[in-house]
N, CA, C and O atoms as a CHARMM CRD file, in Angstrom:
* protein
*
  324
    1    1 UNK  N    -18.46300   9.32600 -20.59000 PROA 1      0.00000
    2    1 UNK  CA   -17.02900   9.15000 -20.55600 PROA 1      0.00000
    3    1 UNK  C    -16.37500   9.60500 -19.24900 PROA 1      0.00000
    4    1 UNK  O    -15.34600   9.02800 -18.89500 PROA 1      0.00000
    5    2 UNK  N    -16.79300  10.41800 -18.63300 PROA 2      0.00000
    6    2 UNK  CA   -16.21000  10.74600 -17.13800 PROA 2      0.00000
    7    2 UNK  C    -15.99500  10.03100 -16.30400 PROA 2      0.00000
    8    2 UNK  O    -14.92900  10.00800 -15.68800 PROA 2      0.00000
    9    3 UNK  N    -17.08700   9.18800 -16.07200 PROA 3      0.00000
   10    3 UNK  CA   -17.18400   8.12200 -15.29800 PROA 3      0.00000
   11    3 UNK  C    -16.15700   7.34800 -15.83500 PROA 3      0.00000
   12    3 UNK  O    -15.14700   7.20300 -15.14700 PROA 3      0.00000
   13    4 UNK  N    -16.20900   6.91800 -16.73500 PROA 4      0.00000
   14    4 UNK  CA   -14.82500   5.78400 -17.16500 PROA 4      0.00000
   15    4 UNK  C    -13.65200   6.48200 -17.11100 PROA 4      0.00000
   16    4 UNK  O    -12.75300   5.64300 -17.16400 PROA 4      0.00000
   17    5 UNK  N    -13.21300   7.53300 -17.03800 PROA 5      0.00000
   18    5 UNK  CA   -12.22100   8.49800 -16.40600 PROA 5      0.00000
   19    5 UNK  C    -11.93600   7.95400 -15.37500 PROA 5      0.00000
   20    5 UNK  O    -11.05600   7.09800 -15.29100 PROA 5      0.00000
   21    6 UNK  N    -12.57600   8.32700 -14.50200 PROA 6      0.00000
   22    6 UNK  CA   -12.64200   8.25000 -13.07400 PROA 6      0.00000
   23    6 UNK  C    -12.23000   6.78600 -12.75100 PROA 6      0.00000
   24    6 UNK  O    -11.29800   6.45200 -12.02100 PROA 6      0.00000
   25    7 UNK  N    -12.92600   6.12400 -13.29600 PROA 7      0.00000
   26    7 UNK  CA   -12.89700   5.14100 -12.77700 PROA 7      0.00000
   27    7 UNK  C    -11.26700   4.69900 -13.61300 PROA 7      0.00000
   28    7 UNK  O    -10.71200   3.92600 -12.83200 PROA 7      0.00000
   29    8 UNK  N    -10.41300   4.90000 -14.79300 PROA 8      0.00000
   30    8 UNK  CA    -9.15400   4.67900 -14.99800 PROA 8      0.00000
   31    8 UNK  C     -8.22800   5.53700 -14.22400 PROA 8      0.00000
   32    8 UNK  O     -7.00000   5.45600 -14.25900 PROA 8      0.00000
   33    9 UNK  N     -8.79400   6.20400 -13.66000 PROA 9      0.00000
   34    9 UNK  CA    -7.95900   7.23300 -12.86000 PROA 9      0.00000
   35    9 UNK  C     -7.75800   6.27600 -11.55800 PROA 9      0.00000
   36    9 UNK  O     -6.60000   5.94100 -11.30700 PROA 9      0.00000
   37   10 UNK  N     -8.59200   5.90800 -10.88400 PROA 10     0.00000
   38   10 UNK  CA    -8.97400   4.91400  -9.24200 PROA 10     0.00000
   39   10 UNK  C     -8.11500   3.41000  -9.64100 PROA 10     0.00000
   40   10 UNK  O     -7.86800   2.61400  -8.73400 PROA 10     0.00000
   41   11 UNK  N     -7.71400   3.13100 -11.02000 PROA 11     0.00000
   42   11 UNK  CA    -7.56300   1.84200 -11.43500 PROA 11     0.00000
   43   11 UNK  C     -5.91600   2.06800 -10.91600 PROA 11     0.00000
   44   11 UNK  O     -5.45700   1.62900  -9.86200 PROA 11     0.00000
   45   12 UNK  N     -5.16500   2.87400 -11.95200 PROA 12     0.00000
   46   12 UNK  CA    -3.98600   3.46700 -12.19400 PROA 12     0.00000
   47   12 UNK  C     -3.44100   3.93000 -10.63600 PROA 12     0.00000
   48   12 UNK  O     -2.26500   3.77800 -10.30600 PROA 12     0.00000
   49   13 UNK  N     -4.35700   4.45000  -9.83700 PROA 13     0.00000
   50   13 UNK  CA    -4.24000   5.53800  -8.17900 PROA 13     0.00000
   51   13 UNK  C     -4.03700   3.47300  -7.39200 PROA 13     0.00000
   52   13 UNK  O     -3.27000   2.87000  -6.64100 PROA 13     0.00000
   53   14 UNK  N     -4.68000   3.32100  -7.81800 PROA 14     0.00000
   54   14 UNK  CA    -4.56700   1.49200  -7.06300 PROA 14     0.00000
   55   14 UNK  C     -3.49800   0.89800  -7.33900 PROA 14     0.00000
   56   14 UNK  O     -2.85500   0.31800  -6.46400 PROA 14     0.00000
   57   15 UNK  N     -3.03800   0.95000  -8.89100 PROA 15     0.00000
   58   15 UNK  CA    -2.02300   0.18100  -9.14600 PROA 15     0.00000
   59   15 UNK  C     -0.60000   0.74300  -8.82000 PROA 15     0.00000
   60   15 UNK  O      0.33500   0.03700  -9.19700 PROA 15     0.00000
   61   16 UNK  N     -0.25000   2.09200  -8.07500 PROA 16     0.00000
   62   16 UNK  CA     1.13500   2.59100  -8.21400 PROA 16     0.00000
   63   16 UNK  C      0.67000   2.24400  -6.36300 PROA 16     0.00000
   64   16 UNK  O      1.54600   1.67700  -5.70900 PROA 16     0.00000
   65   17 UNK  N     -0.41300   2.53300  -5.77200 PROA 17     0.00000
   66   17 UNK  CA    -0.20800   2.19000  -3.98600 PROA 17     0.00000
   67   17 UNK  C      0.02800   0.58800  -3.69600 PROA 17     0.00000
   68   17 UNK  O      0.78000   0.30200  -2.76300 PROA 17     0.00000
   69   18 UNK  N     -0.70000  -0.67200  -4.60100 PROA 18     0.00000
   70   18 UNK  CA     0.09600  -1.45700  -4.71900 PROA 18     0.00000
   71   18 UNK  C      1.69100  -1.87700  -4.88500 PROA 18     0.00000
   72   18 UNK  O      2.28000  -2.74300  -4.23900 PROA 18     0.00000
   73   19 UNK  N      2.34600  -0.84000  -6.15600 PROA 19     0.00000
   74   19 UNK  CA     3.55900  -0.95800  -5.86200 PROA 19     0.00000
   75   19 UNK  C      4.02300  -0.42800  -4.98700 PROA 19     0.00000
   76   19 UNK  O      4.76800  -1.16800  -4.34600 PROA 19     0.00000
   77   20 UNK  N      3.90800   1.00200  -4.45500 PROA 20     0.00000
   78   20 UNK  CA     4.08700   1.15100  -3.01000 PROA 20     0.00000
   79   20 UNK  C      4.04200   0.58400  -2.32700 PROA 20     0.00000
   80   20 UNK  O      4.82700   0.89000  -1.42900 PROA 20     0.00000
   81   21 UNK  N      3.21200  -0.65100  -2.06000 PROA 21     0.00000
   82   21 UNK  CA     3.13100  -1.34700  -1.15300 PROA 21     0.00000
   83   21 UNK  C      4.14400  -2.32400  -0.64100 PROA 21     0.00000
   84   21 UNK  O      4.50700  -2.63300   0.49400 PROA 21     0.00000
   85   22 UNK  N      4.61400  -2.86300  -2.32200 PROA 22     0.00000
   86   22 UNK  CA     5.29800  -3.88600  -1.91500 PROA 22     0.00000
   87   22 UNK  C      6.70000  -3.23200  -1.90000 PROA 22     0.00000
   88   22 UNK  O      7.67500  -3.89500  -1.54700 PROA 22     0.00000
   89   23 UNK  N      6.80900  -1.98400  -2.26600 PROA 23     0.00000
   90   23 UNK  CA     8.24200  -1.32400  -2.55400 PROA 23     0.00000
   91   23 UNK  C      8.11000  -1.11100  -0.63700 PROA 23     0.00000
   92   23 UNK  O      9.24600  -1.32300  -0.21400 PROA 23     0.00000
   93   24 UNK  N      7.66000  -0.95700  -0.07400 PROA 24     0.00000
   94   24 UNK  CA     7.63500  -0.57100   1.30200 PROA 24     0.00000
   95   24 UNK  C      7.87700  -2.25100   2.01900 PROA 24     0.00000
   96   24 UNK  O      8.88700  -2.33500   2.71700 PROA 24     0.00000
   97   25 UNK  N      7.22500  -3.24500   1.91500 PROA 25     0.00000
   98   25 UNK  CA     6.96000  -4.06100   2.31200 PROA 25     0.00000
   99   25 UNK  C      8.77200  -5.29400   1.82400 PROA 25     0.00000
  100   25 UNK  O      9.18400  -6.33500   2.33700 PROA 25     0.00000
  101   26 UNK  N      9.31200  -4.44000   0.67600 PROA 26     0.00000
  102   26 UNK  CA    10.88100  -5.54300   0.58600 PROA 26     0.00000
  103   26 UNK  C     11.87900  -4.82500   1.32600 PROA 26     0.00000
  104   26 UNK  O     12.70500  -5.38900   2.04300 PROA 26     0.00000
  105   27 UNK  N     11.79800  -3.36800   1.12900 PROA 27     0.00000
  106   27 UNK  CA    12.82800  -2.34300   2.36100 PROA 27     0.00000
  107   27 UNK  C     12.44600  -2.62700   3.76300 PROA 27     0.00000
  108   27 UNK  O     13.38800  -2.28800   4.48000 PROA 27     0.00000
  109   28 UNK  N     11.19200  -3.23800   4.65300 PROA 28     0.00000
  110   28 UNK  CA    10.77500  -3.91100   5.50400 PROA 28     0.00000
  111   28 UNK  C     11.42100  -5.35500   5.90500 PROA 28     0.00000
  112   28 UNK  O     11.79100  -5.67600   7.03400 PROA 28     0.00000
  113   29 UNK  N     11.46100  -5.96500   5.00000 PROA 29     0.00000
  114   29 UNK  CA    11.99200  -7.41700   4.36000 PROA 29     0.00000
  115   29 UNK  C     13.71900  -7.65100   4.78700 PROA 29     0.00000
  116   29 UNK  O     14.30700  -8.48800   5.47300 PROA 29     0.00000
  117   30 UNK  N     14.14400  -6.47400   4.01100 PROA 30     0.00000
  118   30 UNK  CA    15.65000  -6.35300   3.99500 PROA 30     0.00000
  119   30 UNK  C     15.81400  -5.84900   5.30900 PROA 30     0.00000
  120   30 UNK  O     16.93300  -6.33400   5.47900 PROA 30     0.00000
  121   31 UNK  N     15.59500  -5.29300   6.30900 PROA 31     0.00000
  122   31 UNK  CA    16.19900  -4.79500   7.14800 PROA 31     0.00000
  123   31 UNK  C     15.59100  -5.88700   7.85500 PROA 31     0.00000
  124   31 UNK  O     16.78700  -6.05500   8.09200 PROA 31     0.00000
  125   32 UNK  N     15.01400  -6.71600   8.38000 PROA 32     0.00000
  126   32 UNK  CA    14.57600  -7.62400   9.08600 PROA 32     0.00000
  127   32 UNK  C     15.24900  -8.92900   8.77500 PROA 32     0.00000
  128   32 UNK  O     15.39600  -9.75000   9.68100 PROA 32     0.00000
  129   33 UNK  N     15.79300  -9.25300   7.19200 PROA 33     0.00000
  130   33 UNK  CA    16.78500 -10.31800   7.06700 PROA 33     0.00000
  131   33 UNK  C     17.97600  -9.71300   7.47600 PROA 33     0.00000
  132   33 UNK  O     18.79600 -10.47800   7.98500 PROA 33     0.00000
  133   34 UNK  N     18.37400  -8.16700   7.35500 PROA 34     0.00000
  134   34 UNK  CA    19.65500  -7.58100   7.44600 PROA 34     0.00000
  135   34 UNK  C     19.95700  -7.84300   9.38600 PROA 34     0.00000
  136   34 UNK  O     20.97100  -7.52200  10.00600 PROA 34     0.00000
  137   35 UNK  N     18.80800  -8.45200   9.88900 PROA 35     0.00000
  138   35 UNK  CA    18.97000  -8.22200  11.67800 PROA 35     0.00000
  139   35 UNK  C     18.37700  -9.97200  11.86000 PROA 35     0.00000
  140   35 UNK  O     17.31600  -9.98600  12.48400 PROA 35     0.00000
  141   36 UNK  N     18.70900 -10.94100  11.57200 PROA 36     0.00000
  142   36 UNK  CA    18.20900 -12.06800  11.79600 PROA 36     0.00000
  143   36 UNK  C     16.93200 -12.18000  12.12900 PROA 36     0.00000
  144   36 UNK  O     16.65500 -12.96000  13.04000 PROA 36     0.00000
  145   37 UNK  N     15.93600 -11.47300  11.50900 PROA 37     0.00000
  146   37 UNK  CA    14.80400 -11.62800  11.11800 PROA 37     0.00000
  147   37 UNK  C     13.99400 -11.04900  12.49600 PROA 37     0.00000
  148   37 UNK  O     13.01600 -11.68400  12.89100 PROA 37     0.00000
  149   38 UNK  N     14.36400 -10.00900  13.10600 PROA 38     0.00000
  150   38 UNK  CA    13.82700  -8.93000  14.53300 PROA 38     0.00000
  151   38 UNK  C     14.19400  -8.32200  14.58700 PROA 38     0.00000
  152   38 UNK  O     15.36500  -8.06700  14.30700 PROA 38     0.00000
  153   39 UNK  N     13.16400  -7.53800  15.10300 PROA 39     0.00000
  154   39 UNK  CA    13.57700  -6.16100  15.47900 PROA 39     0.00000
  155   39 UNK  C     14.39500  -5.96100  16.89400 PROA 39     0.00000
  156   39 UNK  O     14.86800  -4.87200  17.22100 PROA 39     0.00000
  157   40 UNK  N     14.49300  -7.07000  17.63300 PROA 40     0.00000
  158   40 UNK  CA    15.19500  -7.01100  18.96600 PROA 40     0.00000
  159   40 UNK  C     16.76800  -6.69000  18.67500 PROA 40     0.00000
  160   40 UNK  O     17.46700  -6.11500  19.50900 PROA 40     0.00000
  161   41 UNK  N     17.23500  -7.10700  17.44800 PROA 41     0.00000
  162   41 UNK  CA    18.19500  -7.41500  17.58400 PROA 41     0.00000
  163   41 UNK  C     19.05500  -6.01200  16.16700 PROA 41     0.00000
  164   41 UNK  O     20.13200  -5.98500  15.57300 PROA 41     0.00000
  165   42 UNK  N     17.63700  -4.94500  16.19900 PROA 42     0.00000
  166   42 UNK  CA    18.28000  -3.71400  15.45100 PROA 42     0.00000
  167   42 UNK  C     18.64100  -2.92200  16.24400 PROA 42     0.00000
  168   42 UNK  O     18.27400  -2.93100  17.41900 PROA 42     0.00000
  169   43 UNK  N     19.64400  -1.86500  15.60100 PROA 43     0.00000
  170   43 UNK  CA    20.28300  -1.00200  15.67300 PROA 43     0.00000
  171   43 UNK  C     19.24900   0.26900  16.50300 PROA 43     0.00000
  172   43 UNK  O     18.18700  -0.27300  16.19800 PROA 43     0.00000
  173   44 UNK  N     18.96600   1.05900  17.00700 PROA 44     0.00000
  174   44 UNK  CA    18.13800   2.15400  17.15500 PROA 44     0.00000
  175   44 UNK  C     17.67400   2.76000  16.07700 PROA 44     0.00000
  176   44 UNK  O     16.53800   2.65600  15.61400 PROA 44     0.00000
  177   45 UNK  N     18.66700   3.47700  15.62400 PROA 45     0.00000
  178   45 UNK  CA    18.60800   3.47600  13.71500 PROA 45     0.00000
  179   45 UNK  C     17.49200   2.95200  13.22400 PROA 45     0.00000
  180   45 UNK  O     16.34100   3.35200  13.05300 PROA 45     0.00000
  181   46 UNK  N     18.39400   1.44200  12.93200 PROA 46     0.00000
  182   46 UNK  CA    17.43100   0.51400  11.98100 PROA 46     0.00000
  183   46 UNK  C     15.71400   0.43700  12.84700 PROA 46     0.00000
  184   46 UNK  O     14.56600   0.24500  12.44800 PROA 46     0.00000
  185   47 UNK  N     16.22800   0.65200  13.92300 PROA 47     0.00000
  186   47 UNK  CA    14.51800   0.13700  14.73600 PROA 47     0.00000
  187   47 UNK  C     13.45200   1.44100  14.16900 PROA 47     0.00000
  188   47 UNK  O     12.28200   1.37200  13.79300 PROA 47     0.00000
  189   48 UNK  N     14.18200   2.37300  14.25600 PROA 48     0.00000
  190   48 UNK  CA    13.30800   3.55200  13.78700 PROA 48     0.00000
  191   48 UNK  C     12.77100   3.69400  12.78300 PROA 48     0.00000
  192   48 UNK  O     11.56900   3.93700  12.66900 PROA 48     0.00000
  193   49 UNK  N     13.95600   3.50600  11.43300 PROA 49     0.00000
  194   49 UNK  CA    13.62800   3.27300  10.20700 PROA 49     0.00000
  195   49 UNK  C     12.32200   2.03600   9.79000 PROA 49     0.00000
  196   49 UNK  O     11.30300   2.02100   9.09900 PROA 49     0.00000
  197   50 UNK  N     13.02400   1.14100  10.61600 PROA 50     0.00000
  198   50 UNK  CA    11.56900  -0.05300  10.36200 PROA 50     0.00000
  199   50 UNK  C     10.01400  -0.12100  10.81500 PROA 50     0.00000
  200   50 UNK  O      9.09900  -0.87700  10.49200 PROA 50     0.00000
  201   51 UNK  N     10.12400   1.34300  11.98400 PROA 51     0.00000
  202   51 UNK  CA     8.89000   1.79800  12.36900 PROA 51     0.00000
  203   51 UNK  C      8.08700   2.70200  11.43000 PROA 51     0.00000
  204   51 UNK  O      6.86100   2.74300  11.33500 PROA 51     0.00000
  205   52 UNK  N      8.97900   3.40800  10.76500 PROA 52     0.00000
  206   52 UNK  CA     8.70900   4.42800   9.67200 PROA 52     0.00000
  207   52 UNK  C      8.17500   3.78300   8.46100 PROA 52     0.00000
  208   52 UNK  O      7.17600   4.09000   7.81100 PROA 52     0.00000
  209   53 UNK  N      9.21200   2.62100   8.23500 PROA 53     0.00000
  210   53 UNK  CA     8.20300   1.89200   7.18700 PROA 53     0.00000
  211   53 UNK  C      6.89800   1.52900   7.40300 PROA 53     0.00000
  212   53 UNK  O      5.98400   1.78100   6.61600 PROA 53     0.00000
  213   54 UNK  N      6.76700   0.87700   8.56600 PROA 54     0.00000
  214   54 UNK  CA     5.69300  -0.19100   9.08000 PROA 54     0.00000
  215   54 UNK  C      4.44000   0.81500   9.06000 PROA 54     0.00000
  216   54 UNK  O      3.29800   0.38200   8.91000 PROA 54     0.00000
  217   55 UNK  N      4.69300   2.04800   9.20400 PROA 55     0.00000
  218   55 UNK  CA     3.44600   3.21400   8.64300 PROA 55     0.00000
  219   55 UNK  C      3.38200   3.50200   8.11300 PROA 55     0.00000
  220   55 UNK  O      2.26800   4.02400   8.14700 PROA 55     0.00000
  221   56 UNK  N      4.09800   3.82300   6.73800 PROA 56     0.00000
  222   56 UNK  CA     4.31100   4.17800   5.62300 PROA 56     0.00000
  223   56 UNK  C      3.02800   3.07700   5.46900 PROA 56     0.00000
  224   56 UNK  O      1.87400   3.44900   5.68700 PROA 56     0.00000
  225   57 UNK  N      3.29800   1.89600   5.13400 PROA 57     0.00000
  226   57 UNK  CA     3.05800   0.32800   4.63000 PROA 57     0.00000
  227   57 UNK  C      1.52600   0.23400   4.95500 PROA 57     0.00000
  228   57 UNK  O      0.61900  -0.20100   4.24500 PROA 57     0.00000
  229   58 UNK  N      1.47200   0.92100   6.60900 PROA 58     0.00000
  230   58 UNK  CA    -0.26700   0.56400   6.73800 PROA 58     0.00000
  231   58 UNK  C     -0.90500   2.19400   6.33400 PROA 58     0.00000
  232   58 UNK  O     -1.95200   2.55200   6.87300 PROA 58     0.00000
  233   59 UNK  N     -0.24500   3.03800   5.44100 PROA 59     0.00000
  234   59 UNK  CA    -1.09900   4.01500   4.73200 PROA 59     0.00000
  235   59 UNK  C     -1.29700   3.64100   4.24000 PROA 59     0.00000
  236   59 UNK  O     -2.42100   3.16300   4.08800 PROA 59     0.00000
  237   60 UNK  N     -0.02600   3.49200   3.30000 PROA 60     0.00000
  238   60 UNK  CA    -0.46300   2.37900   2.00200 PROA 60     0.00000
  239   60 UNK  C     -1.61800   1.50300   1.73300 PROA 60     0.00000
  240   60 UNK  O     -2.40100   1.74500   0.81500 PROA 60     0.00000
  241   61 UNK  N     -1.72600   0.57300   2.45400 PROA 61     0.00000
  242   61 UNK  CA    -2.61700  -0.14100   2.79500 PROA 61     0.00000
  243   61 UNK  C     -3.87100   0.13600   3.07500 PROA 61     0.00000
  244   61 UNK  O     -4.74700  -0.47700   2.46500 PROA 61     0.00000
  245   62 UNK  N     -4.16100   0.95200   3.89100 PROA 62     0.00000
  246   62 UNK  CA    -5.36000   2.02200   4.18400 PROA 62     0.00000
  247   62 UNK  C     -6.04100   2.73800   2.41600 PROA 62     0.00000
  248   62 UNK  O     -7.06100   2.66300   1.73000 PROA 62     0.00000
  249   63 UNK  N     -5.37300   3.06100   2.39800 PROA 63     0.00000
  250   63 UNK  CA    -5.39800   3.68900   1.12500 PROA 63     0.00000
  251   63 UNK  C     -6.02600   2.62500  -0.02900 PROA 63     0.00000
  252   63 UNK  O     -7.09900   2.73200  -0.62300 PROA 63     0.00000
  253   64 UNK  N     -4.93800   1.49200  -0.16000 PROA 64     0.00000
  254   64 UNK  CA    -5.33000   0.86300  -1.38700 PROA 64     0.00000
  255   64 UNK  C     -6.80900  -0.25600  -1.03400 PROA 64     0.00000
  256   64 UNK  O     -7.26500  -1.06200  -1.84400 PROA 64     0.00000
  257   65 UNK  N     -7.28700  -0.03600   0.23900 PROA 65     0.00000
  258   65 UNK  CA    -8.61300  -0.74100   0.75700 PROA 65     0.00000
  259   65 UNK  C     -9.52900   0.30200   0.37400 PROA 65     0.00000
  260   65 UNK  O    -10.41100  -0.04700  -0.41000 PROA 65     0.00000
  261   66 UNK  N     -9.51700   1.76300   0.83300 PROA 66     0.00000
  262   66 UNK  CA   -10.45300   2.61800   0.25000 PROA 66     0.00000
  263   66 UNK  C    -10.74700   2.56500  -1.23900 PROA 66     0.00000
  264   66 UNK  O    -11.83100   2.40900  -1.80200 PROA 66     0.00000
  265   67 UNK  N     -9.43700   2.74300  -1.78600 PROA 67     0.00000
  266   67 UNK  CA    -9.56100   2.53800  -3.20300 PROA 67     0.00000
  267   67 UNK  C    -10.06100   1.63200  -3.53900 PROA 67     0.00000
  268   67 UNK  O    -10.96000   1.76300  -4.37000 PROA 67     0.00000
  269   68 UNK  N     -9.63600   0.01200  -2.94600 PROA 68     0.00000
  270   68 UNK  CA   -10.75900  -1.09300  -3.95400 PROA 68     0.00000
  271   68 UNK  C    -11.91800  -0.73600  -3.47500 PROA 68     0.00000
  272   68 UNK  O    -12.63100  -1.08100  -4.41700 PROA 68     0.00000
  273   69 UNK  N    -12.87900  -0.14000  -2.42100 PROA 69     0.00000
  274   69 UNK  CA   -14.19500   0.28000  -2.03700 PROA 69     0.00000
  275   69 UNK  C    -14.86100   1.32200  -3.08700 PROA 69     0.00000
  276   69 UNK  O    -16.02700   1.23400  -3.47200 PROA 69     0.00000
  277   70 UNK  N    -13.99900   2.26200  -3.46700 PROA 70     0.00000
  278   70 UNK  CA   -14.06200   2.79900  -4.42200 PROA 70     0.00000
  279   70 UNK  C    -14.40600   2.39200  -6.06700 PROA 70     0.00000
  280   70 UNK  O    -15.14700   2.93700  -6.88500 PROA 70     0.00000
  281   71 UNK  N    -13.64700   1.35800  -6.14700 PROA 71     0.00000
  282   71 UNK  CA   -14.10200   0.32400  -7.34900 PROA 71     0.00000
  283   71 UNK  C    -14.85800  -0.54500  -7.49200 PROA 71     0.00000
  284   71 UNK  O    -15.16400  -0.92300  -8.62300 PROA 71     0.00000
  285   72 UNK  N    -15.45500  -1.19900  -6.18400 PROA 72     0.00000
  286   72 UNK  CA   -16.58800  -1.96400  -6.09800 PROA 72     0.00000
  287   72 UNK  C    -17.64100  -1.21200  -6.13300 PROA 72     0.00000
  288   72 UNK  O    -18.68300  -1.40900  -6.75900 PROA 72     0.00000
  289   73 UNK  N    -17.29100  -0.11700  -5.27600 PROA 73     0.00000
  290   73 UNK  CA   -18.66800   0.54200  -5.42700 PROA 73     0.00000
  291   73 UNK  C    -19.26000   1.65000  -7.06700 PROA 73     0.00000
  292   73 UNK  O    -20.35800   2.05700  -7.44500 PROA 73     0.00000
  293   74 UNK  N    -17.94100   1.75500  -7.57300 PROA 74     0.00000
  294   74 UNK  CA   -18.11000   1.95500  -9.30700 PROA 74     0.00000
  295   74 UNK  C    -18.77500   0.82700  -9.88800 PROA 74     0.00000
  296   74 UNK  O    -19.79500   1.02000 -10.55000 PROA 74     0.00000
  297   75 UNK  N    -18.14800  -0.76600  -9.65900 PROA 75     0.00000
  298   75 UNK  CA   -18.54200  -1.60600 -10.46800 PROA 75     0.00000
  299   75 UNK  C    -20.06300  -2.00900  -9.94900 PROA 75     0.00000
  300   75 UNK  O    -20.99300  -2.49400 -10.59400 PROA 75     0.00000
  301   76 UNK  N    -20.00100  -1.72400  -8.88300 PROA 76     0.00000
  302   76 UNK  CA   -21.50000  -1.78200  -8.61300 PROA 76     0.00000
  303   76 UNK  C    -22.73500  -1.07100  -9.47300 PROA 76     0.00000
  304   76 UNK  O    -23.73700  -1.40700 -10.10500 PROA 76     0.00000
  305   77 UNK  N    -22.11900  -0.04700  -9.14500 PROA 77     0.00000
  306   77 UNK  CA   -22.85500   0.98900  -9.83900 PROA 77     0.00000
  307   77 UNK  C    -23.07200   0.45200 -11.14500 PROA 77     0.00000
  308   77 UNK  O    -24.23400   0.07800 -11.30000 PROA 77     0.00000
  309   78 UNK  N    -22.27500   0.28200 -12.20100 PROA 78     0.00000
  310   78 UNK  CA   -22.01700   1.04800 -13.37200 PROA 78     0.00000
  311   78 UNK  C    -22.70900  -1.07600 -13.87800 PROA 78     0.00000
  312   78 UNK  O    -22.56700  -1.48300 -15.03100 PROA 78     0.00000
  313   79 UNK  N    -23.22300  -1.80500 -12.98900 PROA 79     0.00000
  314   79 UNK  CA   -23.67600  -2.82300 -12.78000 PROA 79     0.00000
  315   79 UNK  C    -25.01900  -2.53000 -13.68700 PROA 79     0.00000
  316   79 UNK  O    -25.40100  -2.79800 -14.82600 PROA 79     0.00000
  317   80 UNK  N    -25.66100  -1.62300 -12.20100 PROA 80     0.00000
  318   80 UNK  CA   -27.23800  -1.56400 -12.37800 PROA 80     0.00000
  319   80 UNK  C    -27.82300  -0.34000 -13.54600 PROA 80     0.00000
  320   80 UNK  O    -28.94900  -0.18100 -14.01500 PROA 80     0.00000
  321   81 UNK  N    -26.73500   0.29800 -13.73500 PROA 81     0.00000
  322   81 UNK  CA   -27.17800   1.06100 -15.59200 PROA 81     0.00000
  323   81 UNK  C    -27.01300   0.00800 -16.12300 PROA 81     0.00000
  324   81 UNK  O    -27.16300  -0.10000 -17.34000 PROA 81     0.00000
């Protein structure tokens, strides 16, 4: 049973950095429709803020790639038992 723990634990840890993801990726969205779709044409402000996302977004991202590695390499596993 641990293992299937773990592994609902990595499922659940995947599914909230997904929404992170995209919760990062429409506040990205909006400030880029909010500036005719560039960053040339933001505020300093806004330019900063949209840099802050844009790393936020590739943790995120970082993250939810380890994690599916993490699950392939469970389902792998839990394959060959």
């Amino acid at each position: 049973m641990p293992r299937d723990d773990d592994l609902l634990n990595k499922v659940q840890d995947y599914r909230r950095m997904v929404l992170a993801y995209e919760e990062l990726n429409h506040q990205i969205n909006e400030l880029l429709d909010a500036n005719a779709g560039s960053t040339d044409k933001m505020s300093p402000e806004d330019r900063a803020r949209y840099r802050q996302l844009a790393r936020q977004r590739d943790e995120v991202q970082h993250e939810m790639r380890w994690l599916e590695q993490q699950l392939m390499d469970d389902d792998s596993a839990q394959s060959v038992e």
